[in-house]
N, C-alpha and C positions, 0 to 999 in steps of 0.2 A: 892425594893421588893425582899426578899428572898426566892430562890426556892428549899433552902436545905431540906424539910421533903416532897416534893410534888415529886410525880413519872414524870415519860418523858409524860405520856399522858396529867396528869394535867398541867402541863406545858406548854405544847400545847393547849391547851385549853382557858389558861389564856390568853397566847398570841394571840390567835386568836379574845378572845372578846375583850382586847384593841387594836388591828387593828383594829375593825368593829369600835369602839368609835371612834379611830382616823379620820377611811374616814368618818364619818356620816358627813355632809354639808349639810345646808335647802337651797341654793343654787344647791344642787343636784334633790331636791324634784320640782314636777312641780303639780302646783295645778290645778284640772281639774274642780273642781265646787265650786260655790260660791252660796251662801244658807243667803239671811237677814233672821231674827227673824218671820217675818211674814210670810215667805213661808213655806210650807209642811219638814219635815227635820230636823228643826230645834225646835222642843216643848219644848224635853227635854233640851235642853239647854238654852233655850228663860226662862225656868221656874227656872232653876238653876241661871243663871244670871240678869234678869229681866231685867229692861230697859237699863242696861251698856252695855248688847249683842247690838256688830253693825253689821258684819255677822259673817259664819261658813265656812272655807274651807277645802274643802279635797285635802291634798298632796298624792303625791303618788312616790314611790321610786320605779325604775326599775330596780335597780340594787340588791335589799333585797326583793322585791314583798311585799312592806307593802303598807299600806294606812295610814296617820298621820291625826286626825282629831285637826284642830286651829281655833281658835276664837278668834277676835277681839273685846278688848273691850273698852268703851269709860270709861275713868279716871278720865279727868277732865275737867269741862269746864267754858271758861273766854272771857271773848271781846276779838276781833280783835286788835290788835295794827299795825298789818301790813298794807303796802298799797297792796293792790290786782293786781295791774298789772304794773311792773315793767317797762314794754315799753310804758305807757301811757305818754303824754307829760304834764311837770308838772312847771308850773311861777317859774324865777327866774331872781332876777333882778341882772345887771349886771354893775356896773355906769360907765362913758364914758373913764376916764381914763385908765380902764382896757383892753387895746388893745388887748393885746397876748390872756389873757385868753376867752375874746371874740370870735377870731380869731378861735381856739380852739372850743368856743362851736358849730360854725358856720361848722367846721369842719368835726364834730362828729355829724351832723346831727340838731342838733337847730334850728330853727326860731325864729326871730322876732315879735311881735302881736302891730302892732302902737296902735292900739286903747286901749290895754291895759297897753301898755309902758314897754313893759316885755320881755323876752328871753321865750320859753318852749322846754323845752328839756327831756330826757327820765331820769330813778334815775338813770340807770346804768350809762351814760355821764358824768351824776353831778356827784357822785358818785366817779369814777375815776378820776373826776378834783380836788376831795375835796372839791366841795361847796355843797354839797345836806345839809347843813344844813343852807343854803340862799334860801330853798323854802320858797316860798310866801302862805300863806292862799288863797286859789280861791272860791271866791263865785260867777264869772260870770263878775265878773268887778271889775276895781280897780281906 
């Protein structure tokens, strides 16, 4: 940036509005309300976005005294591929000569299930053992 045809105030000036750019952080901002589509607040925006609008918050900076109005919107949507809970206990079989690794799951919290003939253990255990991809299909019994 060149400041040779600009006076000392412009100068100052310039400088002052790239420090404000530089501090700005949305990490600074604290949101004080939250507004979905179907509440009061939200029309014009519910009307501008249509069904994408998920809600409307209001930030608000203490350090500038502004208000930032943001709205979340929904992009795209697709099945679940994930599993939902992560500490849920999940079949996996483990065959007799694998001692150590056994040892290991028994360790880490595992059980047993005789009636099933199986080990159940969390994704995160398997996971970190490197077998989560020896879970078993559960439909109640095996």
């Amino acid at each position: 940036m060149s400041f040779d045809n600009l006076s000392e105030r412009e100068v100052r000036e310039l400088l002052k509005r790239e420090n404000k750019k530089k501090d700005f952080k949305l990490s600074n901002l604290r949101a004080k309300k939250k507004i979905y589509p179907y509440q009061p607040g939200a029309k014009k925006l519910r009307e501008k976005y249509g069904d994408r609008l998920y809600c409307v918050r209001y930030r608000y900076d203490k350090k500038r005294r502004l208000r930032y109005t943001t709205v979340e919107l929904i992009i795209d949507k697709a099945p679940r591929n994930q599993i939902d809970n992560l500490n849920a206990p999940f079949p996996v079989r483990i065959m007799r000569t694998e001692k150590e690794l056994r040892c290991k799951l028994l360790q880490g919290g595992a059980y047993w299930d005789a009636e099933n003939k199986c080990y159940f253990a969390t994704l995160w255990l398997l996971d970190s053992l490197g077998i989560a991809d020896r879970i078993l299909e559960f439909d109640g019994q095996y």
